[in-house]
N, CA and C atoms as a LAMMPS dump frame, in Angstrom:
ITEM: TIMESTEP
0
ITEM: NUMBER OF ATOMS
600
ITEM: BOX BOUNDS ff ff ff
-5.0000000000000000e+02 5.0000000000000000e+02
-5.0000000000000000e+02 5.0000000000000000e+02
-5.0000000000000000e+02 5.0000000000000000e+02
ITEM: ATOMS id mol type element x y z
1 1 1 N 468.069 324.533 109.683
2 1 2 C 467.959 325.677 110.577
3 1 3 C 466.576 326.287 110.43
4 2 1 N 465.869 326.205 111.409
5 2 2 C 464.581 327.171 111.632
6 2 3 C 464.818 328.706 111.889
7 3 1 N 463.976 329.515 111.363
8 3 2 C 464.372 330.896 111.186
9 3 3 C 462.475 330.944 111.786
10 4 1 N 462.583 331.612 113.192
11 4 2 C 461.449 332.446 113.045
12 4 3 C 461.872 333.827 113.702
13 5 1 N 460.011 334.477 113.956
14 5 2 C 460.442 335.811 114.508
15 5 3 C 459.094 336.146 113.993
16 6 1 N 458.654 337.436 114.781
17 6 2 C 457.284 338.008 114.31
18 6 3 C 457.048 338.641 113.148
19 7 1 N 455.864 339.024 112.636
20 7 2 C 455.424 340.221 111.545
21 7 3 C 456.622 340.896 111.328
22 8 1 N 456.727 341.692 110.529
23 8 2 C 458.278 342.722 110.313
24 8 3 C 459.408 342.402 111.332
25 9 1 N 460.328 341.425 111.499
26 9 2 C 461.003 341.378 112.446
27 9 3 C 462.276 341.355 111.872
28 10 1 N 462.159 340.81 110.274
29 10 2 C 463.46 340.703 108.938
30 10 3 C 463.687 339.191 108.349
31 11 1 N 462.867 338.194 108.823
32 11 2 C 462.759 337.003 108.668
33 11 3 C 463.412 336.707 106.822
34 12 1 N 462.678 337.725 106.209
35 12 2 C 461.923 336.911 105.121
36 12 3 C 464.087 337.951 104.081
37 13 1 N 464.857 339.057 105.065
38 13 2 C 465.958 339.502 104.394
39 13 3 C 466.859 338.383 105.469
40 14 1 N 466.709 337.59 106.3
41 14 2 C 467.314 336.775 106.946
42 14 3 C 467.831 335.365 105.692
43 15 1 N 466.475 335.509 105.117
44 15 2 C 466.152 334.299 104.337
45 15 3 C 467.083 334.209 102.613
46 16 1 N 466.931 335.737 102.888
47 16 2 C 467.323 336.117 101.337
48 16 3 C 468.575 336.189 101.526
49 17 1 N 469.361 336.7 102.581
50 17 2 C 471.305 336.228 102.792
51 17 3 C 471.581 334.667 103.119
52 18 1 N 470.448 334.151 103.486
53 18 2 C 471.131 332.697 104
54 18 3 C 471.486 332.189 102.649
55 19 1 N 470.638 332.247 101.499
56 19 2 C 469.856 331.821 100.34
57 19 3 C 471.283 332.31 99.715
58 20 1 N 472.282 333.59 99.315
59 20 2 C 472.821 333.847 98.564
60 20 3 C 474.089 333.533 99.117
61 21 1 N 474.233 332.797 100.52
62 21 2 C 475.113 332.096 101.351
63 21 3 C 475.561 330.813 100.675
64 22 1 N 474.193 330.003 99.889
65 22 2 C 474.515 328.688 99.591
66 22 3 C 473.573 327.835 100.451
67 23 1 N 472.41 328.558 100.927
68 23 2 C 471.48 327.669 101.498
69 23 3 C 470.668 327.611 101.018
70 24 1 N 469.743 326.548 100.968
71 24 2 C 468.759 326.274 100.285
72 24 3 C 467.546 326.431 101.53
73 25 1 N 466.621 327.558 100.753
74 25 2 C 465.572 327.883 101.539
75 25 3 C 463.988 327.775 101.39
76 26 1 N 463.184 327.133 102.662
77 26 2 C 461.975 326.854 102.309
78 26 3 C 461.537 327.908 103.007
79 27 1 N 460.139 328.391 102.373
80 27 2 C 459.466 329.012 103.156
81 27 3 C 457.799 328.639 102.894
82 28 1 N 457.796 328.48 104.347
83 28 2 C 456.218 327.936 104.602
84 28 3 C 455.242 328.502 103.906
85 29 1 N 455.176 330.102 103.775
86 29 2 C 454.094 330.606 103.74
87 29 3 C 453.553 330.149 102.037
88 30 1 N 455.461 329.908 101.379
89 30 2 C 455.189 329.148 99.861
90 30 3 C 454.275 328.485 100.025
91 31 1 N 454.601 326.858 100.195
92 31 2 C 454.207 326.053 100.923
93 31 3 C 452.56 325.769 101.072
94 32 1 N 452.488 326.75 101.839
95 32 2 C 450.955 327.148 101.838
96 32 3 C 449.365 327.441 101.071
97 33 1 N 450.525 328.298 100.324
98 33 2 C 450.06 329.17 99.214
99 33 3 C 448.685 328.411 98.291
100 34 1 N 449.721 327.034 97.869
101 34 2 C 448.668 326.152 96.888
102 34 3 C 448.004 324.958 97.525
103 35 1 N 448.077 325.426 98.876
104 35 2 C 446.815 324.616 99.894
105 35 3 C 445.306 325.325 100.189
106 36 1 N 446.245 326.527 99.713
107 36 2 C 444.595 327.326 99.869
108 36 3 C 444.266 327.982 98.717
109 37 1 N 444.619 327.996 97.096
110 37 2 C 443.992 328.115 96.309
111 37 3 C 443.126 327.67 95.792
112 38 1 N 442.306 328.045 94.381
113 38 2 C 441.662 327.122 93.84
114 38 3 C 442.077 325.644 93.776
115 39 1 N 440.672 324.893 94.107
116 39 2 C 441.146 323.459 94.541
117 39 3 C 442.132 322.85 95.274
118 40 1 N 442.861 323.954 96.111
119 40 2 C 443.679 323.624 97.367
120 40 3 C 442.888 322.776 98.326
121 41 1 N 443.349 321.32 98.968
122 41 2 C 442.641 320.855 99.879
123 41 3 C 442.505 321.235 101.475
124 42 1 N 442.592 322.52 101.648
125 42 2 C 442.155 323.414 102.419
126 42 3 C 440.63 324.023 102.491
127 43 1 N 440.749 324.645 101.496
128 43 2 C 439.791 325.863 101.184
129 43 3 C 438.506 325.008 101.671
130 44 1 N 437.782 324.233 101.823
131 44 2 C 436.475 324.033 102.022
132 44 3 C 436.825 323.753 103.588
133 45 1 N 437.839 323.218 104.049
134 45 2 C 437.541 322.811 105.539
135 45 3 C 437.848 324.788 106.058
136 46 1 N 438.408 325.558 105.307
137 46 2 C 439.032 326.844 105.909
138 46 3 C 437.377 327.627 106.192
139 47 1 N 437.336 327.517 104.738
140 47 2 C 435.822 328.197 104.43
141 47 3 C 434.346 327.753 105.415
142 48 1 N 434.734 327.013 106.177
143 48 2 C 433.593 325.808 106.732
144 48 3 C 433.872 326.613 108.486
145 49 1 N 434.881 326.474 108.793
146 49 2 C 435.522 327.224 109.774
147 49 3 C 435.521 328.711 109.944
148 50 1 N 435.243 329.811 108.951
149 50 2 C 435.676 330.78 108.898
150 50 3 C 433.871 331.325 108.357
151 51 1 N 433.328 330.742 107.783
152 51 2 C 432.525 331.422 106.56
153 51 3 C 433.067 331.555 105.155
154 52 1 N 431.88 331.176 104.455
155 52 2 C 432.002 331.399 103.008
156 52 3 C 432.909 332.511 102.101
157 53 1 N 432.384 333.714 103.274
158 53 2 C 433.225 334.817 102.679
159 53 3 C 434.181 335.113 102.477
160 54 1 N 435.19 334.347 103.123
161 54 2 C 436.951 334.362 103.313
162 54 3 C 437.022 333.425 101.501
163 55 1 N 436.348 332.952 100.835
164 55 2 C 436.803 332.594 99.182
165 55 3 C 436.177 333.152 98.269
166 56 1 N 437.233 333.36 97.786
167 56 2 C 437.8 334.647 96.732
168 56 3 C 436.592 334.289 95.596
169 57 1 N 436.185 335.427 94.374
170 57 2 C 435.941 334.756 93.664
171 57 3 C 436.34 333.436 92.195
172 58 1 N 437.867 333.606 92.581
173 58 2 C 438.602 332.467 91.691
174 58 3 C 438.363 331.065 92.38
175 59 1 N 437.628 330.793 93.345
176 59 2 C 437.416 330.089 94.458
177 59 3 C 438.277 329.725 95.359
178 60 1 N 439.457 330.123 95.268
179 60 2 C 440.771 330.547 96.524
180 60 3 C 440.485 331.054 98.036
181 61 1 N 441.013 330.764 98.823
182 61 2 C 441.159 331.64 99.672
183 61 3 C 441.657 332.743 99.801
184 62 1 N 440.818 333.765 100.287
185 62 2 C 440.937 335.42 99.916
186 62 3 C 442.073 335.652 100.894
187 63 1 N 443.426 335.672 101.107
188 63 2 C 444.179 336.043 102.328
189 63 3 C 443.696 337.083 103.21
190 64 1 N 443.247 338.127 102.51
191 64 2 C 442.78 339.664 103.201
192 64 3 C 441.504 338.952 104.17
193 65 1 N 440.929 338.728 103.353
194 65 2 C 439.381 338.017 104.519
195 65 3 C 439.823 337.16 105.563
196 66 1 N 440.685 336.342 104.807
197 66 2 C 440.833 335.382 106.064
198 66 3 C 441.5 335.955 107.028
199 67 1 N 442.393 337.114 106.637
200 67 2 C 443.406 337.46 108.47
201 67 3 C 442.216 338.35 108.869
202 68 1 N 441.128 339.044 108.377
203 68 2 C 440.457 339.899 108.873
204 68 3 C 439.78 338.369 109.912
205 69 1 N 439.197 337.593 109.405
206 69 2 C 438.667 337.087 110.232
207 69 3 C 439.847 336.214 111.749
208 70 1 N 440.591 335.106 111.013
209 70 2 C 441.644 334.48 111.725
210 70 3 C 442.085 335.155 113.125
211 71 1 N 442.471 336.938 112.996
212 71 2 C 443.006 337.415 113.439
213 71 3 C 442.35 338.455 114.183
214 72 1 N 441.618 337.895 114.73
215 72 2 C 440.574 339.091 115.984
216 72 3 C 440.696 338.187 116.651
217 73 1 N 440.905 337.114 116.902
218 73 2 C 441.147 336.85 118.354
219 73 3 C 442.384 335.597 118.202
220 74 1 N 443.001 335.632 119.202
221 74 2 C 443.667 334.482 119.708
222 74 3 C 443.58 333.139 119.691
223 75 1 N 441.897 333.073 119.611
224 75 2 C 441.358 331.469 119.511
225 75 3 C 440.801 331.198 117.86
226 76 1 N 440.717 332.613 117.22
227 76 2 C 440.327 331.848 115.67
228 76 3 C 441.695 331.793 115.454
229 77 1 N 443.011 332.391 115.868
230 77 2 C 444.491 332.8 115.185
231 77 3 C 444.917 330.524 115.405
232 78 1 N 444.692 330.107 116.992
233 78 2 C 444.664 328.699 116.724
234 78 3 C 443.663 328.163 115.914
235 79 1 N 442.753 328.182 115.804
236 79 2 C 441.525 326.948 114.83
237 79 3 C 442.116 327.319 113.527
238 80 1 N 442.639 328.374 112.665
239 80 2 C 443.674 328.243 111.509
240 80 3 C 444.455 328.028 111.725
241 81 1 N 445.387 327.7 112.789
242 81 2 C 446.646 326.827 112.511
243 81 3 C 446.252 325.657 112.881
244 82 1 N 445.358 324.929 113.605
245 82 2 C 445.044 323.931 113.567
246 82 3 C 444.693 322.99 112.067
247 83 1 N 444.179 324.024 111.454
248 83 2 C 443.815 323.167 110.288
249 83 3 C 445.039 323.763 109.289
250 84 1 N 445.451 324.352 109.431
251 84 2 C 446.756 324.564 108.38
252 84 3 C 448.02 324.161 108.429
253 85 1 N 448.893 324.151 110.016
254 85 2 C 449.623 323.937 110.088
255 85 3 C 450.055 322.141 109.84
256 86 1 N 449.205 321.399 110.427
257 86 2 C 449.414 320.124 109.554
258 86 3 C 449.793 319.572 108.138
259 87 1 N 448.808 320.352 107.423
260 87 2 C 449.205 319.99 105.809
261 87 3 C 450.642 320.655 105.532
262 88 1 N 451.017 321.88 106.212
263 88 2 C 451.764 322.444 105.802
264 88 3 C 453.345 321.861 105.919
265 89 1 N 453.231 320.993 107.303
266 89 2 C 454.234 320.291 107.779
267 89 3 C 454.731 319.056 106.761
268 90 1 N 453.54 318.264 106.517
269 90 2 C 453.367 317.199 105.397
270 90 3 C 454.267 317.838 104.182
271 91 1 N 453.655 318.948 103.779
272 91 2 C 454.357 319.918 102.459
273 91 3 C 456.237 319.374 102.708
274 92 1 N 456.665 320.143 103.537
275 92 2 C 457.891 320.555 103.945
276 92 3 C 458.741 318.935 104.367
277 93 1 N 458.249 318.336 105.419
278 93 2 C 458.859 317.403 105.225
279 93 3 C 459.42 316.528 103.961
280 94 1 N 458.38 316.863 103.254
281 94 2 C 458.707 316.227 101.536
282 94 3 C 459.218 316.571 100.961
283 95 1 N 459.312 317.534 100.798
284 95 2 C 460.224 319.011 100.798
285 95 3 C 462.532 318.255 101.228
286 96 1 N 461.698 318.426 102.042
287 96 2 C 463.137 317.501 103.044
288 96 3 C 463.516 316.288 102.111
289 97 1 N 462.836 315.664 102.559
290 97 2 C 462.802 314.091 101.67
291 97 3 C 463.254 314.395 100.442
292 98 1 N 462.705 314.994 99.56
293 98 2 C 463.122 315.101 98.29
294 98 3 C 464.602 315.557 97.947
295 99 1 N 465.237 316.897 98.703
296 99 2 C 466.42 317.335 99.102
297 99 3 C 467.604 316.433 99.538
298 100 1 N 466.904 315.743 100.513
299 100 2 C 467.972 314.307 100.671
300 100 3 C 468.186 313.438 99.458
301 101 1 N 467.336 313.434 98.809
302 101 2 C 467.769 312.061 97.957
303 101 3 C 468.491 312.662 97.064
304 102 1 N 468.781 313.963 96.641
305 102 2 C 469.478 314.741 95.798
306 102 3 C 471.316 313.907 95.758
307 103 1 N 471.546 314.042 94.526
308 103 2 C 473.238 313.239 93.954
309 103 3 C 473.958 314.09 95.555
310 104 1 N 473.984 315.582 95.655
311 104 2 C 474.451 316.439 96.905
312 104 3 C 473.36 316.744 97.406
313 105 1 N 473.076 316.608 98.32
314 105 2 C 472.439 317.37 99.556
315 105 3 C 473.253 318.868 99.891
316 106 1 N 472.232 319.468 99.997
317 106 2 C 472.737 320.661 100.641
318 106 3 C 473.248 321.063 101.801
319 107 1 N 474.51 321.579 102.194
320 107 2 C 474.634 322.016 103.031
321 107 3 C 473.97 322.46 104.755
322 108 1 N 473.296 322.968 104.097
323 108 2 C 472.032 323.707 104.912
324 108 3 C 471.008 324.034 104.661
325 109 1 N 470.129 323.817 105.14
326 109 2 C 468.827 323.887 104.734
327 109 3 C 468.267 325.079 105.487
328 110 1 N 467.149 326.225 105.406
329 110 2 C 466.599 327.422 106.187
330 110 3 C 465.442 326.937 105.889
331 111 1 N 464.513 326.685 107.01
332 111 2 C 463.32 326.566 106.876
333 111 3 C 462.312 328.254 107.454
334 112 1 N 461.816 328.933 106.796
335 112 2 C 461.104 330.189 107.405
336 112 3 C 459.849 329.991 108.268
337 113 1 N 460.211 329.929 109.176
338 113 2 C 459.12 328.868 110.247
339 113 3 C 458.26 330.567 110.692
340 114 1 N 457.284 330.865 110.876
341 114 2 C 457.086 332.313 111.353
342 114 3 C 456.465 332.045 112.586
343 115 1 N 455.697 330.563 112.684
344 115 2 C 454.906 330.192 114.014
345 115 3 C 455.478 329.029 114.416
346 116 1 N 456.574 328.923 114.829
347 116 2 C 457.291 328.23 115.442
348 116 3 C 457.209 327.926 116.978
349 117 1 N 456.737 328.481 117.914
350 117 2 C 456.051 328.66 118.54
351 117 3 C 454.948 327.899 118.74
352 118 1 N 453.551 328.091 117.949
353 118 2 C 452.91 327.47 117.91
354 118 3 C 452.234 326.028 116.755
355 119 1 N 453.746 326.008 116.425
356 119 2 C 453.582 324.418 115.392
357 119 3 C 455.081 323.715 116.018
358 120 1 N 454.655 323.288 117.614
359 120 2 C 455.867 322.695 117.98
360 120 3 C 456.406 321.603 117.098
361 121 1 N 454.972 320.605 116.095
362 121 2 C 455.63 320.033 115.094
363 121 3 C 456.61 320.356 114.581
364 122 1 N 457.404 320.693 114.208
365 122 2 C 458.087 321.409 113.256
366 122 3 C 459.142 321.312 114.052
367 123 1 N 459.669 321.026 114.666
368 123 2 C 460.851 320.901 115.746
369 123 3 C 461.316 319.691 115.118
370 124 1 N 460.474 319.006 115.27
371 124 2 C 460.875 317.329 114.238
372 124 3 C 461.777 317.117 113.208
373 125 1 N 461.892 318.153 112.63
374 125 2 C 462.444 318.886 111.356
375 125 3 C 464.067 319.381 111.691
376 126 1 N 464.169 319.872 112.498
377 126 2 C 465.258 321.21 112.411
378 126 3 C 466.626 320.582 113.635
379 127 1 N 467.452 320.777 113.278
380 127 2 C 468.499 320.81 113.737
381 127 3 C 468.952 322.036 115.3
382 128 1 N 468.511 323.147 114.565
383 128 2 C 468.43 324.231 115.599
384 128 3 C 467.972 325.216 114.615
385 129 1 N 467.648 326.115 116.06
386 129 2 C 466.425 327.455 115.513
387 129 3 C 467.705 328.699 115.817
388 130 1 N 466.612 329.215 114.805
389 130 2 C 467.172 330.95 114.998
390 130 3 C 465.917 331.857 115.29
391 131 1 N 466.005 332.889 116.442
392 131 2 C 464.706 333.601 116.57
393 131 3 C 465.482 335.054 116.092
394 132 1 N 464.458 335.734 115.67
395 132 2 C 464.892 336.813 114.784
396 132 3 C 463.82 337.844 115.694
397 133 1 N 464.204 338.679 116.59
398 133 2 C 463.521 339.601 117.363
399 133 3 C 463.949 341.241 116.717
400 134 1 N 462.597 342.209 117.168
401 134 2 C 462.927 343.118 116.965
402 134 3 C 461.545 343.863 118.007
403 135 1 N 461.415 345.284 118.192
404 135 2 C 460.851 345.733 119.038
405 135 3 C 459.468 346.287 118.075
406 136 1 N 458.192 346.254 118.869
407 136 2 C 457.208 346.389 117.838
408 136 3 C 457.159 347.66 117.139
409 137 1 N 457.401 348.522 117.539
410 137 2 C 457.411 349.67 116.872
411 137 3 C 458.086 349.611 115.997
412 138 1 N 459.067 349.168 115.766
413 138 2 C 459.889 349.029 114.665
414 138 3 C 459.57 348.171 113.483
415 139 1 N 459.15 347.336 114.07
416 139 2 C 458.301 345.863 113.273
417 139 3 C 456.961 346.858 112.495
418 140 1 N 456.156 347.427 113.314
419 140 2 C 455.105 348.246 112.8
420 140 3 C 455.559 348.81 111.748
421 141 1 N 456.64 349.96 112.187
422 141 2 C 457.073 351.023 111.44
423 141 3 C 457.161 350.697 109.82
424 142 1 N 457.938 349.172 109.731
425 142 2 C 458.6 348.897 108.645
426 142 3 C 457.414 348.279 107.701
427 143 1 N 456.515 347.644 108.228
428 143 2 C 455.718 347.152 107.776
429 143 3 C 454.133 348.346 106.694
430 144 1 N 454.894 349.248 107.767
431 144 2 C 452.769 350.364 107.402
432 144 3 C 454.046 351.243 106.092
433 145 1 N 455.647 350.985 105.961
434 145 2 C 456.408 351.729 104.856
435 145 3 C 456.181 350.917 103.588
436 146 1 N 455.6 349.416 103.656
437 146 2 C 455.924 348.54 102.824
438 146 3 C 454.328 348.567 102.386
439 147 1 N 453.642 349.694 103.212
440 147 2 C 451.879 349.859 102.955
441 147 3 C 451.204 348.714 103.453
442 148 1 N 451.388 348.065 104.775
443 148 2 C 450.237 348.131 105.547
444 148 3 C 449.55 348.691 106.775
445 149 1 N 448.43 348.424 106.959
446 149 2 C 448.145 349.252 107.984
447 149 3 C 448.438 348.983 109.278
448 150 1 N 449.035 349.934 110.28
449 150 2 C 449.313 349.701 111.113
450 150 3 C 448.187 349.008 112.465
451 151 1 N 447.296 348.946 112.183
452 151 2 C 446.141 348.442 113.059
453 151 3 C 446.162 346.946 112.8
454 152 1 N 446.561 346.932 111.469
455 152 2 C 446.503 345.568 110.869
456 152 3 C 447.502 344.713 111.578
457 153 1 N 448.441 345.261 111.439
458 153 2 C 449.908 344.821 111.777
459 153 3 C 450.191 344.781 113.833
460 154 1 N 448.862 345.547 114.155
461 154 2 C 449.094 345.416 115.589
462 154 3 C 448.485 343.973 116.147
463 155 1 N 447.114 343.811 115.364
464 155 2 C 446.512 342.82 115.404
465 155 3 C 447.166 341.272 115.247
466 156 1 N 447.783 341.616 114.049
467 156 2 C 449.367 340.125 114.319
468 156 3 C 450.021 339.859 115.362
469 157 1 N 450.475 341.073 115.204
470 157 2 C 451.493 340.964 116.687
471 157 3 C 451.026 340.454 118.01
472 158 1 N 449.699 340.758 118.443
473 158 2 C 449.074 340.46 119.481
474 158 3 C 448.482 339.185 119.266
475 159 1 N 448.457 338.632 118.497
476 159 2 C 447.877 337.053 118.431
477 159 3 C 448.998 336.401 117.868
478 160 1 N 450.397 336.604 118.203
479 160 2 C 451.484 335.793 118.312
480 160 3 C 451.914 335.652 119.364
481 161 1 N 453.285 334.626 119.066
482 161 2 C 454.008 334.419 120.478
483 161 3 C 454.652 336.143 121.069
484 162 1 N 455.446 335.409 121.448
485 162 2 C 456.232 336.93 122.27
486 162 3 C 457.542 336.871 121.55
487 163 1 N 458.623 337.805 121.626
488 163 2 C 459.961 337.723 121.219
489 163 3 C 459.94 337.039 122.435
490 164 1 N 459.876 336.886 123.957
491 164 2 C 460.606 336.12 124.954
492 164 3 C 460.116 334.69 124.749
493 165 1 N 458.693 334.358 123.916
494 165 2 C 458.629 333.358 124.003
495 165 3 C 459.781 331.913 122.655
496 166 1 N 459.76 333.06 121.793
497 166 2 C 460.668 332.617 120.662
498 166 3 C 462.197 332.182 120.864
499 167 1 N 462.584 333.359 122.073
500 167 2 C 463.998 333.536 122.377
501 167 3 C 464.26 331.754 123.27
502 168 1 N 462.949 331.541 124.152
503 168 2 C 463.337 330.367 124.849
504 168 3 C 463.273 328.751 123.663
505 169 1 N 462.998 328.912 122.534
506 169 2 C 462.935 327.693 122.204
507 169 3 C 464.343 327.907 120.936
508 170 1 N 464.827 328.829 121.082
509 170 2 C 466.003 329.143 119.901
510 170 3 C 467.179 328.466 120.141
511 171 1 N 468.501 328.142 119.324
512 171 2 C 469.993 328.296 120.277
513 171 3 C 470.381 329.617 119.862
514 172 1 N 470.249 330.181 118.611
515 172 2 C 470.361 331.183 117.83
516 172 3 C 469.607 332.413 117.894
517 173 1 N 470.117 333.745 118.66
518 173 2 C 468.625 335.139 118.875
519 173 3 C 469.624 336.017 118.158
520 174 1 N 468.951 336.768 117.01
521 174 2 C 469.619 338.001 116.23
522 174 3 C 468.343 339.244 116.768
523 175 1 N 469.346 340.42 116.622
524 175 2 C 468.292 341.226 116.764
525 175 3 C 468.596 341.983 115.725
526 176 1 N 467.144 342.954 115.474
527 176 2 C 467.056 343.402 114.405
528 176 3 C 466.863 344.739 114.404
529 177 1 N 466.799 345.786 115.022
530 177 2 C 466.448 346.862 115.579
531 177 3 C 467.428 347.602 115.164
532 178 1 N 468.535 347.47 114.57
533 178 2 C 468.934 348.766 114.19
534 178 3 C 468.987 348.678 112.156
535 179 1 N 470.009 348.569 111.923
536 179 2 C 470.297 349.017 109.85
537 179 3 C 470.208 347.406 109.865
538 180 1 N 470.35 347.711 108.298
539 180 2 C 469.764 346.003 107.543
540 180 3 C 471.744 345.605 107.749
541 181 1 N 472.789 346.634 107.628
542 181 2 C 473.993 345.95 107.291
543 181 3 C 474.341 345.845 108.708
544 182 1 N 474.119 346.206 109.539
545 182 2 C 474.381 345.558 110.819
546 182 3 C 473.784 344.071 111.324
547 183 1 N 472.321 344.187 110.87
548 183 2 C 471.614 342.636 110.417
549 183 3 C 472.322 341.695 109.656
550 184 1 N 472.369 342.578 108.529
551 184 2 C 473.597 341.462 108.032
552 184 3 C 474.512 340.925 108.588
553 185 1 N 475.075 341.669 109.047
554 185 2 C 476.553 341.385 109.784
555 185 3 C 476.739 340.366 110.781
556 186 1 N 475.537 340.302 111.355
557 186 2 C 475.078 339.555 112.542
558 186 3 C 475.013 338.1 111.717
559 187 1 N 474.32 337.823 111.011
560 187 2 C 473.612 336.924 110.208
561 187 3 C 474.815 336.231 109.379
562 188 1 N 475.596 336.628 108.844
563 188 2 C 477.012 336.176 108.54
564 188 3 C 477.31 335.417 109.757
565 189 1 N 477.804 336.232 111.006
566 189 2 C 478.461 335.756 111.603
567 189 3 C 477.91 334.627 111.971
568 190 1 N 476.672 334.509 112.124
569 190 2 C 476.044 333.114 112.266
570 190 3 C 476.325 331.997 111.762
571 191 1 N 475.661 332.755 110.375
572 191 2 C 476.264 331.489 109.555
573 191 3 C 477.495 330.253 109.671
574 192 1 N 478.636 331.242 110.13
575 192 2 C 480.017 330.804 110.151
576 192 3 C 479.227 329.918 110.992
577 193 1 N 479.075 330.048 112.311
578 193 2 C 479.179 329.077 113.337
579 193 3 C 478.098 327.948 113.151
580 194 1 N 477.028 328.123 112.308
581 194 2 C 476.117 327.162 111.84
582 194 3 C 476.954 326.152 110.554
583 195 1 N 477.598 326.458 110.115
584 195 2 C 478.588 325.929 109.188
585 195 3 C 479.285 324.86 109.608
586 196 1 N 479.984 325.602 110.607
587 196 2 C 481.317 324.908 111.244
588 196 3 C 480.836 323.669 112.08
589 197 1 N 479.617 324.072 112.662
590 197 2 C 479.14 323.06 113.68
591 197 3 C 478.26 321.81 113.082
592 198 1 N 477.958 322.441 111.681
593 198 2 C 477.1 321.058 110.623
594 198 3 C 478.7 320.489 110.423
595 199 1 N 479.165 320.703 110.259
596 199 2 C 480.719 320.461 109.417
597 199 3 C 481.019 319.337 110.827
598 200 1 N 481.191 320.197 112.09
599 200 2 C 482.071 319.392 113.314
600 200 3 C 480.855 317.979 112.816
């Protein structure tokens, strides 16, 4: 099951009930993480693309630099997923692979896809999606409580897909806009029917 949805939308408490459900959950941005650290085979093609300045001095990629840069426009937000989203796919599929060969396989698998959207790869992968929508203000709201800035957080939003564009590639749309136990509630009920239908 693919789980996306924008910046603050609840993805990442979507992830954390599937997880205490009995699913076993990947999340990309993990994934990621040690592609762009020191000696991550990222960091020089990122840094080459971006400028020097986006690595850290541990020689990592600085996350803060890089969304400052990535994320002013629409067309640097693709040339980093161009060069990221590939390796990242490689990651995860293996990921997969490895999970299968397990004595049990799991049940279900949650992959935290956040650009799903724009790494149609990743479809290759998944059984069916879940889009996890919520309205931006709210997405903002929750995000500038968790201390970031809201300028920051507008800037995401606008160099993503849309909730309508997420909603059309889903079978699965939760919304998120009101309490976390109503989220929940929703998200259960899912489950059941994601269950039943791996099961049918």
């Amino acid at each position: 099951l693919g789980v996306t949805g924008g910046i603050g939308s609840g993805k990442s408490a979507a992830a954390r009930l599937f997880r205490s459900l009995g699913a076993v959950v990947i999340d990309l941005d993990d994934l990621a993480k040690p592609l762009l650290a020191k000696g991550g085979p990222l960091v020089e093609a990122v840094a080459a693309a971006f400028g020097s300045g986006i690595v850290a001095r541990d020689g990592g990629v600085d996350p803060r630099a890089l969304a400052a840069r990535a994320f002013a426009s629409a067309g640097d937000a693709r040339r980093l997923d161009a060069l990221v989203h590939p390796a990242v796919f490689a990651a995860c599929a293996g990921a997969l692979d490895a999970l299968v060969q397990l004595p049990e396989p799991p049940e279900v698998v949650v992959i935290d896809i956040p650009l799903l959207v724009e790494a149609p790869m990743f479809f290759d992968l998944l059984d069916a999606v879940l889009a996890i929508s919520a309205d931006e203000d709210t997405r903002v709201s929750r995000l500038v409580a968790n201390g970031w800035d809201a300028s920051d957080v507008r800037a995401r939003i606008a160099v993503q897909a849309s909730d309508v564009e997420r909603r059309d590639i889903a079978e699965y749309v939760v919304e998120n806009d009101g309490t976390l136990e109503q989220f929940e509630s929703d998200l259960r009920v899912l489950w059941e029917r994601v269950v039943e239908t791996r099961g049918a």
